[in-house]
N, CA, C and O of each residue as an XYZ file, in Angstrom:
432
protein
N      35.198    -41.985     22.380
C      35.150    -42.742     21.159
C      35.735    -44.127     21.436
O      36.561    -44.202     22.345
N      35.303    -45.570     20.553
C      35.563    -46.437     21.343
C      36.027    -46.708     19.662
O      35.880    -46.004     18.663
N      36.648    -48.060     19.865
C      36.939    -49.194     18.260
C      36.402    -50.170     18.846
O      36.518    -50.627     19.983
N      35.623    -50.530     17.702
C      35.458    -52.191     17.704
C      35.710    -52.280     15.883
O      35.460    -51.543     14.929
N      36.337    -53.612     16.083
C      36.339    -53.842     14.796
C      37.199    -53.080     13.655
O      36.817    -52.883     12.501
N      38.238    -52.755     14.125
C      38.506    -51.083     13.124
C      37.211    -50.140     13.115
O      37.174    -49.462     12.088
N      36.480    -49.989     13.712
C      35.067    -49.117     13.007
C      35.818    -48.127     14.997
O      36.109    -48.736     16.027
N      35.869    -46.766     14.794
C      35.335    -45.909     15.502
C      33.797    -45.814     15.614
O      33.000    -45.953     14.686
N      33.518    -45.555     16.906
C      31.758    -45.148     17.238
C      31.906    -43.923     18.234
O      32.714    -43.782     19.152
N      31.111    -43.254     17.888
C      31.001    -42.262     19.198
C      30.586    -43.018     20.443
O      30.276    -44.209     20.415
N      30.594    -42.232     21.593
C      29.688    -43.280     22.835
C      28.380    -42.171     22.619
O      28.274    -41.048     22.126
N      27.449    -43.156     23.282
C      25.863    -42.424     23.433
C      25.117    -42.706     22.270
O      23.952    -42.313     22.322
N      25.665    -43.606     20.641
C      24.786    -43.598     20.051
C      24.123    -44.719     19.921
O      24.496    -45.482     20.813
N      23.491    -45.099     19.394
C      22.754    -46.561     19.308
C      23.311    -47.547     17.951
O      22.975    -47.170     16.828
N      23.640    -48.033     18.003
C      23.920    -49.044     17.033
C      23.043    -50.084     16.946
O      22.574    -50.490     18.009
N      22.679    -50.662     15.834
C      22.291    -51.653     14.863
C      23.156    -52.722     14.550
O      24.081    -52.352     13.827
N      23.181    -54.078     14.881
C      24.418    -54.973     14.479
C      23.502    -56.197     14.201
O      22.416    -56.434     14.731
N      24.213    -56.986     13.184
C      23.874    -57.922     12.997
C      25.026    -59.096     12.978
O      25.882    -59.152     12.096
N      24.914    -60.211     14.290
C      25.669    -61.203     14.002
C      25.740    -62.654     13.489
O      24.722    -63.316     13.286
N      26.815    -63.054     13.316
C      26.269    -64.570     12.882
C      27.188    -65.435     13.866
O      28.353    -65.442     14.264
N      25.530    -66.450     14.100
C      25.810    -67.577     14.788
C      26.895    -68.731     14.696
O      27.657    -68.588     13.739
N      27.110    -69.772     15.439
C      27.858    -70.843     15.148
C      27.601    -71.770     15.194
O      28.386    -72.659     15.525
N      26.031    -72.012     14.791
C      25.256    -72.681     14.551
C      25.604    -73.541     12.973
O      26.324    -73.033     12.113
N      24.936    -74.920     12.816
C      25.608    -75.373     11.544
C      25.037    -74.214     10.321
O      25.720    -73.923      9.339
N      23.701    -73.648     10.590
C      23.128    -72.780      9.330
C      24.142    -71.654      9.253
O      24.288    -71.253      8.098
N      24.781    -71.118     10.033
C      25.417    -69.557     10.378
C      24.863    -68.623     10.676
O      25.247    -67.457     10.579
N      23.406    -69.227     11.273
C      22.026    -68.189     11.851
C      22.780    -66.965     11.558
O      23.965    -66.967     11.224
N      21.653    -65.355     11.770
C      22.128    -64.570     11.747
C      21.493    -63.922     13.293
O      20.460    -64.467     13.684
N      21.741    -63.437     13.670
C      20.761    -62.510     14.853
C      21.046    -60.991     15.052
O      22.150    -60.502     15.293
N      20.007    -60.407     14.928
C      19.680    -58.974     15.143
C      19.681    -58.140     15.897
O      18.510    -57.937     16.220
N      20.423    -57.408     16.469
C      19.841    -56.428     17.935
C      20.128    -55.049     17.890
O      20.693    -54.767     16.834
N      19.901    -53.777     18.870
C      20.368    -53.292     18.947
C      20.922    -52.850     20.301
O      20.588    -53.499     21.292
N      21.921    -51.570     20.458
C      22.873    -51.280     21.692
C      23.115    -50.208     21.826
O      22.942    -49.458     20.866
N      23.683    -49.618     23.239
C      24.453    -48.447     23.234
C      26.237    -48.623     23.571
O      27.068    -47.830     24.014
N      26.291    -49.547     23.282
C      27.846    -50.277     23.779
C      27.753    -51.464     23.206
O      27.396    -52.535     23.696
N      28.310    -51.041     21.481
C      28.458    -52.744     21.352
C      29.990    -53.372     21.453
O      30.347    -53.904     20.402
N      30.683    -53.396     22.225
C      31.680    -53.868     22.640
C      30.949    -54.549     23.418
O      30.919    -55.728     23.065
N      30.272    -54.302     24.431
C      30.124    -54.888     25.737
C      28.567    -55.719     25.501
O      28.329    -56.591     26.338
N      27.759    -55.542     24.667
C      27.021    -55.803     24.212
C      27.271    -57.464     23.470
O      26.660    -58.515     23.664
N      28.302    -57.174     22.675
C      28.891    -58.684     21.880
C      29.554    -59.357     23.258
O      29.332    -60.567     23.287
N      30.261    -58.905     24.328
C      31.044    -59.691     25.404
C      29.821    -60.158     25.742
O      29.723    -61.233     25.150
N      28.457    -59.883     26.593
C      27.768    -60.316     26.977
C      27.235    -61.544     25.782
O      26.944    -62.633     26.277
N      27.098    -61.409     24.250
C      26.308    -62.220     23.821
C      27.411    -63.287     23.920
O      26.935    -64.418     23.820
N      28.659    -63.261     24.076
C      29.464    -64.083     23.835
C      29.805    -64.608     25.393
O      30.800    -65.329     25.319
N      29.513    -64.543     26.245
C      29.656    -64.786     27.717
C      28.341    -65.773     28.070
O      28.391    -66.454     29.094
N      27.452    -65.816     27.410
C      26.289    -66.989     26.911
C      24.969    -65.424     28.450
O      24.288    -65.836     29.388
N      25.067    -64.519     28.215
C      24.532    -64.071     29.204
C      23.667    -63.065     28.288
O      22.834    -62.378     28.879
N      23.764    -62.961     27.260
C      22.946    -62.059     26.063
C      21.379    -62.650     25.854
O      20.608    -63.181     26.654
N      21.280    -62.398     24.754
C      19.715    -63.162     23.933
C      20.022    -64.572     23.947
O      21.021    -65.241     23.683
N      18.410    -64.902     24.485
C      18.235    -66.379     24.438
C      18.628    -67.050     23.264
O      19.279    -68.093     23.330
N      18.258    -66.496     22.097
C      18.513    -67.428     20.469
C      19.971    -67.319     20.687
O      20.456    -68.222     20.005
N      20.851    -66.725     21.242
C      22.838    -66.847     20.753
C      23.048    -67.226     21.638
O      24.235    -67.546     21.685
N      22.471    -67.442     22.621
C      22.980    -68.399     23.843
C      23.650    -69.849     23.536
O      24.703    -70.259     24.025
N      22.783    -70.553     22.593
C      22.773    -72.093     22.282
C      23.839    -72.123     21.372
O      24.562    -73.119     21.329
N      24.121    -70.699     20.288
C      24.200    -70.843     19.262
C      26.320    -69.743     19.235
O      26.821    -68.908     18.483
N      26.735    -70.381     20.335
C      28.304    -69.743     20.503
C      28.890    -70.198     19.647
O      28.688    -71.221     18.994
N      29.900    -69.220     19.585
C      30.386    -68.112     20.031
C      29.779    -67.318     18.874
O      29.335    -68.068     18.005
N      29.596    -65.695     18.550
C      29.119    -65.290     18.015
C      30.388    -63.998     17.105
O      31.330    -63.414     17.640
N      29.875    -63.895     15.462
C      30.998    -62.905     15.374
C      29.890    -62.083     14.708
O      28.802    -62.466     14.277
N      30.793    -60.053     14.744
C      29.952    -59.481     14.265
C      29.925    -59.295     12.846
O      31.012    -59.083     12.309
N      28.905    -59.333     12.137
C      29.092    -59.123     10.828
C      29.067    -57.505     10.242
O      29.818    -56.927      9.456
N      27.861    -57.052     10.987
C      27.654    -55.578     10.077
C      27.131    -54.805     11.529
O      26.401    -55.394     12.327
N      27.701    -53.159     11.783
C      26.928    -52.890     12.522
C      26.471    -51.122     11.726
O      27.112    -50.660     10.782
N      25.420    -50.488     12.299
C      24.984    -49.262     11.666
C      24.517    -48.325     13.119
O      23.530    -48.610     13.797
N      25.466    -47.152     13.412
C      25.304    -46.119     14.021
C      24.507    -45.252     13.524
O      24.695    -44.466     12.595
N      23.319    -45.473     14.382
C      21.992    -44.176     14.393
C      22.478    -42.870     15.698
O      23.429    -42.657     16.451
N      20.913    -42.138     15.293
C      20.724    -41.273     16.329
C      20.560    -41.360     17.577
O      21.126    -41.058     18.627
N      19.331    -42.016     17.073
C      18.330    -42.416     18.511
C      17.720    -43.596     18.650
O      17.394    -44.170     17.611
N      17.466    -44.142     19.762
C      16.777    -45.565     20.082
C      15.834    -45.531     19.159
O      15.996    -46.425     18.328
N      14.784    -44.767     18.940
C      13.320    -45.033     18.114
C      13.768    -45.416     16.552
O      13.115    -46.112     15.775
N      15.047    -44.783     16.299
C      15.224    -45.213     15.123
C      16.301    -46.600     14.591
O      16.333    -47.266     13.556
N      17.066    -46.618     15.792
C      17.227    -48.236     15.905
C      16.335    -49.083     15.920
O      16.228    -49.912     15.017
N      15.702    -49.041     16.729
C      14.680    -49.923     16.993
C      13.814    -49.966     15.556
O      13.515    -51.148     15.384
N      13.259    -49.094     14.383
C      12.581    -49.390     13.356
C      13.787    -49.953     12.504
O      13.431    -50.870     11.764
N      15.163    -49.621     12.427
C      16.030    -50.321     11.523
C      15.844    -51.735     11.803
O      15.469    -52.563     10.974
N      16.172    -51.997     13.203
C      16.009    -53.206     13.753
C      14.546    -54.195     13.147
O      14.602    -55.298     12.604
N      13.599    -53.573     13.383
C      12.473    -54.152     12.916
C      12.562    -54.649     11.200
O      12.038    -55.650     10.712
N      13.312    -53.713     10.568
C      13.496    -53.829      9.152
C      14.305    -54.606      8.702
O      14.182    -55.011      7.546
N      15.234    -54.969      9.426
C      16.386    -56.049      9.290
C      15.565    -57.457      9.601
O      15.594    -58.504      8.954
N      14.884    -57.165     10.705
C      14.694    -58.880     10.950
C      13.120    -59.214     10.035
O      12.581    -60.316     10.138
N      12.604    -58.241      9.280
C      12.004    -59.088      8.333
C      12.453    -59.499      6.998
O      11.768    -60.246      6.300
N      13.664    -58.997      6.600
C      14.536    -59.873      5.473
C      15.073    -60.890      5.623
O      15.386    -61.353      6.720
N      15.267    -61.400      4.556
C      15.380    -62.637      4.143
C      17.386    -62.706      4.298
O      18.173    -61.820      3.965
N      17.608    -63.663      4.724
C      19.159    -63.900      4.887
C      20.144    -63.205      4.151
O      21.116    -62.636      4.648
N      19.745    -63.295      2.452
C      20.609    -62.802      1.308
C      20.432    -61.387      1.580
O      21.463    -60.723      1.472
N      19.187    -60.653      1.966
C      18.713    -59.199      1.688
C      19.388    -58.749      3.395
O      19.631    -57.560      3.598
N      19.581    -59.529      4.246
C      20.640    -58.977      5.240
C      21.658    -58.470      5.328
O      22.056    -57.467      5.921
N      22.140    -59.252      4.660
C      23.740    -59.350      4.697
C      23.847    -58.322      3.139
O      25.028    -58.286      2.794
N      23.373    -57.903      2.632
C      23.213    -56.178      1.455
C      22.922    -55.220      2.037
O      23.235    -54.093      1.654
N      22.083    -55.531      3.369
C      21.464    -53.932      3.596
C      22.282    -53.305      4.237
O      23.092    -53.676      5.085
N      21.989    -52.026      3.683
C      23.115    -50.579      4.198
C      21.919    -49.255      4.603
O      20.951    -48.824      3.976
N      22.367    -48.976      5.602
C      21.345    -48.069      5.858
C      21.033    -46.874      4.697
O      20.088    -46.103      4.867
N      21.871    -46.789      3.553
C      21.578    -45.530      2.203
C      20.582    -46.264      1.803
O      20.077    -45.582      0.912
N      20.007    -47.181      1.894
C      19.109    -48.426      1.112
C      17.657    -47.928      2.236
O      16.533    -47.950      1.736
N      17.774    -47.642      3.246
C      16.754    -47.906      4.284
C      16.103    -45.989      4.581
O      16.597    -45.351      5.511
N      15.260    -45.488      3.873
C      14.479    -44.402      4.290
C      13.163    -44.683      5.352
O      12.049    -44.532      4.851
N      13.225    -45.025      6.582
C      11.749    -44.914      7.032
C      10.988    -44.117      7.184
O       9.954    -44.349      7.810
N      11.292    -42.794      6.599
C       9.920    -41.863      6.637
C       9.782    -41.980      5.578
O       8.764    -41.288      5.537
N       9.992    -42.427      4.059
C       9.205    -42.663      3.080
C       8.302    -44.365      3.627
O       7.252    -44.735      3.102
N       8.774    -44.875      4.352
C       8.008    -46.264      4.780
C       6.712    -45.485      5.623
O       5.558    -45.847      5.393
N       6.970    -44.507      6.509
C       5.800    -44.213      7.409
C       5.083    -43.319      6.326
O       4.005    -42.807      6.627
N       5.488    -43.164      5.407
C       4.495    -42.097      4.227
C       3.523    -43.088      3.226
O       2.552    -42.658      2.603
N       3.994    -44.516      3.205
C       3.460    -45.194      2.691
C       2.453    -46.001      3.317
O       1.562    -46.458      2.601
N       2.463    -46.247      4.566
C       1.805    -46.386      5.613
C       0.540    -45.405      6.007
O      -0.593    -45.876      5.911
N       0.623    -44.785      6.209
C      -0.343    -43.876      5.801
C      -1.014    -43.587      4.855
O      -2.147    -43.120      4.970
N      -0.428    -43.814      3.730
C      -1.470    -43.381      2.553
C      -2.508    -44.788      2.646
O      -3.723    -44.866      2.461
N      -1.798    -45.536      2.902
C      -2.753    -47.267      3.188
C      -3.385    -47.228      4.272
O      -3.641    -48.377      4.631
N      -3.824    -46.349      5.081
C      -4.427    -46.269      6.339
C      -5.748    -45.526      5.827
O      -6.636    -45.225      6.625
């Protein structure tokens, strides 16, 4: 079990984080990890994602412990098509994607 942040995480799960830049806007940027301790050192070591490279030092704002990669990765997808305000609200009790893949389908 690791801390970041006051937040305990198990190790092995995937996390969801969203940080903000130090950019004049306060960009936000999206990713996900299996170590976000080491994950934020790298974005903050300018050796991470190209967009937080320019945009140092970086702090974390929100992060969300999943299961599994496949389902990071669709949180992930779901985060970075909101809008700034609807970021910084979302909580994963807010986020069902198998009612999204049920709706998807019926439109197919």
């Amino acid at each position: 079990m690791i801390k970041i942040s006051g937040v305990e995480m198990k190790m092995n799960k995937w996390v969801v984080y969203i940080l903000e830049c130090s950019d004049e806007k306060k960009s936000l940027y999206t990713g996900i990890t299996n170590n976000l301790e080491k994950r934020i050192a790298k974005h903050n070591s300018g050796k991470g994602a190209k967009y937080t490279r320019g945009r140092l030092p970086v702090k974390l704002l929100k992060s969300f412990e999943v299961e599994t990669n496949g389902y990071a990765l669709r949180v992930e997808h779901k985060i970075k098509s909101l809008c700034r305000e609807d970021k910084l609200r979302f909580s994963l009790n807010d986020y069902d994607y198998k009612q999204e893949d049920e709706e998807k389908e019926k439109q197919s």
